[in-house]
N, C-alpha and C positions, 0 to 999 in steps of 0.2 A: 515605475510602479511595481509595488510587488506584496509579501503579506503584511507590512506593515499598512495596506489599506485599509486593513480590521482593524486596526489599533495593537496590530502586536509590535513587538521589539526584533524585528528581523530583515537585517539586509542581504543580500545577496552577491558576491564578488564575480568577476568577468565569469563566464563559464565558455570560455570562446576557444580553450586545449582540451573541455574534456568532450572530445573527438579524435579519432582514428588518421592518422599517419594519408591514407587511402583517399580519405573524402576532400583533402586538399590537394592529391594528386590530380585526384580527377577534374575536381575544380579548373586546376590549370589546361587540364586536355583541354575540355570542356569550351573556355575563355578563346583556346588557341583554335578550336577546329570550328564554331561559331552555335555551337549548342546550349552552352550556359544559358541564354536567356531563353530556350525553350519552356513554356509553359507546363508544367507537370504537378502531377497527382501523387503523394507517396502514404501508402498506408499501412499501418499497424494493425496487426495481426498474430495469432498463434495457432498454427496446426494443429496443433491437440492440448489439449490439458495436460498436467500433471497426471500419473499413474494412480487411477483409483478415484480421480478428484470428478466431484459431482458437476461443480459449475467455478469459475474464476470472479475475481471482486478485481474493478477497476481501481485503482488507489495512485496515487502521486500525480494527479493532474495540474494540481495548482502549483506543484513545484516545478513540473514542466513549463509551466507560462513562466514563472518567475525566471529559469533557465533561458526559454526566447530569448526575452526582455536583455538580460543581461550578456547574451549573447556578442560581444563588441571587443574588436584586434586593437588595445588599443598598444602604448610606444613600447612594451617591455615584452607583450605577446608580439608582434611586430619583429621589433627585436630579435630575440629570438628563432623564428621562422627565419631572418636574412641569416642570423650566424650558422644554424645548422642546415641551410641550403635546401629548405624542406620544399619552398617554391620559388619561382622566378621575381621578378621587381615587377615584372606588368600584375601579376595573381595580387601580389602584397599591395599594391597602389588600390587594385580592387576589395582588398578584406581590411582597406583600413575604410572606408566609410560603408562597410558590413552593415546593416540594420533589416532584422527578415520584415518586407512588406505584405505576404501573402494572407491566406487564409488557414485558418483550424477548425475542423468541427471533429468530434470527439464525445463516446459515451461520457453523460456524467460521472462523476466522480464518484464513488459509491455502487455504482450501479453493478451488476452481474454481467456477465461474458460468455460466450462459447467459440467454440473451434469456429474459427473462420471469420469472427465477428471485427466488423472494422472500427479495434476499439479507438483509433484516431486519423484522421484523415490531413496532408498539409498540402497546401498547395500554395505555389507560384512558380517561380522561375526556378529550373533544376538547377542552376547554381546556390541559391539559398536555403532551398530545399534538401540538397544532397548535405550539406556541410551539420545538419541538426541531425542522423541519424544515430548516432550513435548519446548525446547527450541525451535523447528523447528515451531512447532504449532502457539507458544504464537507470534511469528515473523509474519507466512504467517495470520493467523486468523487475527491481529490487521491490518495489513499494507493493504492488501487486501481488507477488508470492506472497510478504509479511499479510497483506491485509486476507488472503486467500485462508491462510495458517488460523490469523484472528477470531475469522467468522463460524471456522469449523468450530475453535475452543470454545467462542461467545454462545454457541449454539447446543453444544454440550454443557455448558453450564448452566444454561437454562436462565431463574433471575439470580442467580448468583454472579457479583462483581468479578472484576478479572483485573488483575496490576498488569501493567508490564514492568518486567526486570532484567530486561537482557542486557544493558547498557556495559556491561562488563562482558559478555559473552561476543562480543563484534565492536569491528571498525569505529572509533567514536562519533564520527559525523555520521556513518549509516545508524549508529544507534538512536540516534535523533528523528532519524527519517521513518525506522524502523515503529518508533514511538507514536507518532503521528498514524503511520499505516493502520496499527494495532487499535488506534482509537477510531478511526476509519468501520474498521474491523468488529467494532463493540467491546472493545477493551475499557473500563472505564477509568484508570487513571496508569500514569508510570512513577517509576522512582526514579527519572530522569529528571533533572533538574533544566539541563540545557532544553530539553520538550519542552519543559513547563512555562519555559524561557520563551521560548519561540512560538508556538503555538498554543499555548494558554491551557495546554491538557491538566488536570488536576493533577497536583504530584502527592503522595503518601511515601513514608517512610520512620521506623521508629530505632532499631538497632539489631546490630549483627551477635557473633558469638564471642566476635572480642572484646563489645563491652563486658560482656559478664564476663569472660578469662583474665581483664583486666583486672577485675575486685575481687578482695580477698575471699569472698564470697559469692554464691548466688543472690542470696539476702541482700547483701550489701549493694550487686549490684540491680536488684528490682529494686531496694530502699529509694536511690540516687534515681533510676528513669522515673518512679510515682512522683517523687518530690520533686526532680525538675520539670515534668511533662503532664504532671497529673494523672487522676484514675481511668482516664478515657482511654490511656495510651496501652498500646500493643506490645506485649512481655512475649520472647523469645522462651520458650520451657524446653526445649529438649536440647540443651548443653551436656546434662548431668543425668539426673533423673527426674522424668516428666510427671511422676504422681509428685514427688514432692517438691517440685518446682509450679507448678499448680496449686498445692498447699498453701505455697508460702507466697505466691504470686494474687491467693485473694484476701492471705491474711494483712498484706500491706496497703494493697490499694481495695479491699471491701467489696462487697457483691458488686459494686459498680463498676469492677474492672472492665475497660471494651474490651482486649480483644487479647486470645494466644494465639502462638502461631507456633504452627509446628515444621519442619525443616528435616526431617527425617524418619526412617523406620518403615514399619506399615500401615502406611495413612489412614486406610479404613480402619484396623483394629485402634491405632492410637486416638483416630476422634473419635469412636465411639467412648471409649475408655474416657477420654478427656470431658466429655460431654455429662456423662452422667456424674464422675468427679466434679464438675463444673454446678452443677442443679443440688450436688447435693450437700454444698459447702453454699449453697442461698444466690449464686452468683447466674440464675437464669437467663439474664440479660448480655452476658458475657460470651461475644462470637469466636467464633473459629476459622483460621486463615492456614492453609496450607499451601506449603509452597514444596520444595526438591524435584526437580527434574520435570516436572509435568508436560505431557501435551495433549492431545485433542481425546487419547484413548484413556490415557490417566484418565482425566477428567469426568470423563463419562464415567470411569469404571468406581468414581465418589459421586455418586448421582443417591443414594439410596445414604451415606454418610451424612452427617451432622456437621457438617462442614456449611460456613456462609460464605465466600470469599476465596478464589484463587493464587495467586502470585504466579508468574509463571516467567521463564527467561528465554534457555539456551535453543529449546525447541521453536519458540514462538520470533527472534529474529533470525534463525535461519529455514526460515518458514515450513516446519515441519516436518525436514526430510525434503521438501522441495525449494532450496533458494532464488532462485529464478522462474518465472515464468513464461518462458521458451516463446516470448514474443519477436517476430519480426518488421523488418520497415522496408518494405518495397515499393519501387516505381511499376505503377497500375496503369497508367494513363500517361499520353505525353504528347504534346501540337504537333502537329506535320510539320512546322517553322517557328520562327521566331517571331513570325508577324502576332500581334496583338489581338489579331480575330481566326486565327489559324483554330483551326478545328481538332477538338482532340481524337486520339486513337486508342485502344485498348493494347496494351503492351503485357508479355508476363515472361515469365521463367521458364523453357522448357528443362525439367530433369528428373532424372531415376532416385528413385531410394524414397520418397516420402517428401523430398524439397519444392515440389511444384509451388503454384502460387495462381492465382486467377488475376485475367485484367479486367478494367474497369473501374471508371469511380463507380464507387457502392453505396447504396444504403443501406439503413437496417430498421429491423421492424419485431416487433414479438408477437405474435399470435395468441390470442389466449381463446378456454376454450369457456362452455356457457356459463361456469362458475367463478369466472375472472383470474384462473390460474394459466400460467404461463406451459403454453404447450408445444412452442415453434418460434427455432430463431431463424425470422424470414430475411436474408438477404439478395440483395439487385442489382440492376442498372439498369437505369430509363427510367420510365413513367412504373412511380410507385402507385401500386394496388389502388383502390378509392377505400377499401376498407382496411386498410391499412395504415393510411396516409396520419390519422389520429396515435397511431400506434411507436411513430418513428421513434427513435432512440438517441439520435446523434443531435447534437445541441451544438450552437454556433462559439465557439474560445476566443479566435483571434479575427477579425476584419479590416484587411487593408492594413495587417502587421501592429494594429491596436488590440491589446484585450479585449474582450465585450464586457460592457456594464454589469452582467448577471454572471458571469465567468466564475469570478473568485467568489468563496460562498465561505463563509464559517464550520469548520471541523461538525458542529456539532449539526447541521442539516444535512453534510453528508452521511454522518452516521448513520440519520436516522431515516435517510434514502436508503442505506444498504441494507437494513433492516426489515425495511416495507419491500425491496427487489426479492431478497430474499423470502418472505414470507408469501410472496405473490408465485412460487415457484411451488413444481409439486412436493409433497410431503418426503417423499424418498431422497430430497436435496440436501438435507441433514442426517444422512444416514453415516455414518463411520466405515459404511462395509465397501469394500471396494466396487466399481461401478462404471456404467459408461455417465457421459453429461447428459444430466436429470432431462434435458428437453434435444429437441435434434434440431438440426440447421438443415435449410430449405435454400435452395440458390434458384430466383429469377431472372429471366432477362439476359443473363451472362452471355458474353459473347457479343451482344446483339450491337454496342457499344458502350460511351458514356453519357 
């Protein structure tokens, strides 16, 4: 199972190497010393945010489950692990009928984050467990920054649309994912075609600067996009010269031209400039789309421009100056044995510098105060609060190594869960200026157990 349950066009290939050298070492310890089948807790997490970032956007969960799923050694992965010696024949006899049976619960998809927050929780057997660290990781780290980056730009734009265009700026399969995040994010379409492909994101797109370098003319080459594309379509003006490429861009296609785009200079003076050329050649109806370099500060700082519509690329998939979002996956919890009703214990990290980690399976919860705004991110163990208990956050993914029914959801209800997270949070959570995270974490119970 995976997103072609929605009706999309997307399959997914083994993802059973993209993990770390390490988690199949240990594996084998593991199998040899009689711990593998220990019952454990591993959770994700991040110590702090990004520098300056208000609050974090949960993003790639559904590609994580698809990742589970397809998680399987089969003859060539197999293969391989015997030629380069990476584990022994009893490990390989075990990772060839690999399938994780455990459990997932995990923030929704969309949803907002803070320091400490257990934005996924797995559990079963620390063999099956340990061997998905890093697959899970490479997923929430990547998707998460993009959609973190998204929310800030969706936010500063206000109701102005926002393209994504990074597809040429990164990795081309992270550009796909990156896609997806962005829309996540409240980006409303990409110029990625493999997105549009896969996840059903609306794609846009009209021409670059080499169609018109191509013709002998500017003329020539607006003449060729009206006629094959019609008046609706999006003309590039600043190749040459932008008042007379605006001239001649509503002389062709009529007040009814949609849309210029502009690609260079000084955005603010050029749409102003553009705007009123625009109104005064009758073409009122006629938007404006900027794109070069933008990210969340641009953006904001064309907030008083005449501008409809963003484009944005090289900022927006490498998530704004921050690509990663410094999550990790640690063992919280673990049985005293292997026995099946063995009781679990609280387990963590003792160490200096900032790398601690706390044990316990967790819960989480968000406090809000009399006016339904988010004031406290409450985290646990043990018996959650009673006024609380309505408040949880963590939602059930996988059961007994099955998806859950309500797991996989359509791009477009997570949007517009990150939207409503977002708006449900204080005012200073969209602020551009740098910051601690807009709400604070509260830790209960800790220590007491799981």
């Amino acid at each position: 199972m995976n997103t072609a349950d929605l009706g999309l066009p997307v399959t997914v290939p083994s993802t059973a190497l993209f993990t770390d050298h390490y988690e199949l070492t240990m594996l084998q310890a593991a199998l040899s010393g009689g711990t593998a089948e220990r019952r454990s807790v591993f959770e994700v997490f991040t110590r702090r945010l990004p520098d300056g970032r208000r609050y974090g956007v949960v993003a790639g969960t559904g590609r994580v489950l698809d990742a589970v799923e397809n998680f399987r050694f089969d003859g060539p992965v197999l293969d391989f692990l015997r030629e380069k010696n990476v584990v022994d024949g009893r490990t390989l006899d075990w990772l060839a009928g690999y399938r994780f049976s455990g459990d997932i619960w995990g923030y929704p998809e969309g949803e907002v984050y803070f320091p400490g927050s257990p934005i996924m929780r797995v559990e079963g057997s620390f063999a099956e467990c340990v061997l998905l660290e890093t697959v899970i990781l490479s997923i929430l780290n990547h998707d998460s920054a993009i959609a973190a980056a998204a929310s800030r730009m969706s936010s500063a734009a206000g109701d102005r649309p926002l393209i994504e265009m990074g597809a040429r700026r990164t990795h081309e399969l992270a550009a796909v994912a990156a896609s997806r995040a962005a829309y996540v994010g409240g980006f409303a379409s990409t110029s990625d075609l493999a997105a549009g492909f896969r996840y059903n994101i609306p794609t846009v797109g009209t021409s670059a600067h080499a169609f018109t370098l191509v013709h002998d003319s500017e003329r020539d080459a607006f003449r060729a996009q009206v006629d094959s594309l019609g008046a609706g379509t999006t003309l590039l003006v600043d190749t040459y010269d932008v008042t007379e490429a605006v001239r001649t861009a509503v002389e062709l296609a009529g007040p009814s031209l949609g849309s210029v785009r502009i690609d260079s200079g000084d955005l603010l003076l050029v749409a102003h400039r553009v705007r009123q050329q625009l109104d005064e050649l009758g073409a009122t109806g006629t938007k404006i789309t900027v794109t070069s370099d933008l990210d969340e500060y641009a953006i904001a700082s064309l907030a008083a421009a005449p501008v409809d519509s963003y484009g944005v690329g090289t900022q927006l998939v490498t998530g704004s100056g921050h690509p990663t979002a410094s999550m990790v996956y640690k063992l919280v919890a673990r049985a005293e044995s292997a026995d099946a009703g063995a009781p679990l214990v609280p387990v963590a990290k003792r160490s200096i510098g900032g790398k601690t980690s706390i044990g316990g399976r967790k819960w989480a919860a968000r406090r809000l105060d009399e006016h339904g705004v988010a004031e406290t991110e409450v985290i646990g163990t043990g018996q959650v609060p009673e006024e609380l208990v309505d408040r949880q956050l963590l939602v059930e993914l996988v059961k007994g190594g099955e998806v859950t029914a309500t797991a996989r959801e359509p791009l477009d209800r997570l949007r517009e869960r990150h939207a409503a997270a977002r708006a449900g949070l204080p005012l200073s959570a969209t602020q551009l200026s740098r910051g601690e995270p807009v709400i604070p974490t509260e830790y209960l119970h800790l220590g007491s157990g799981s």
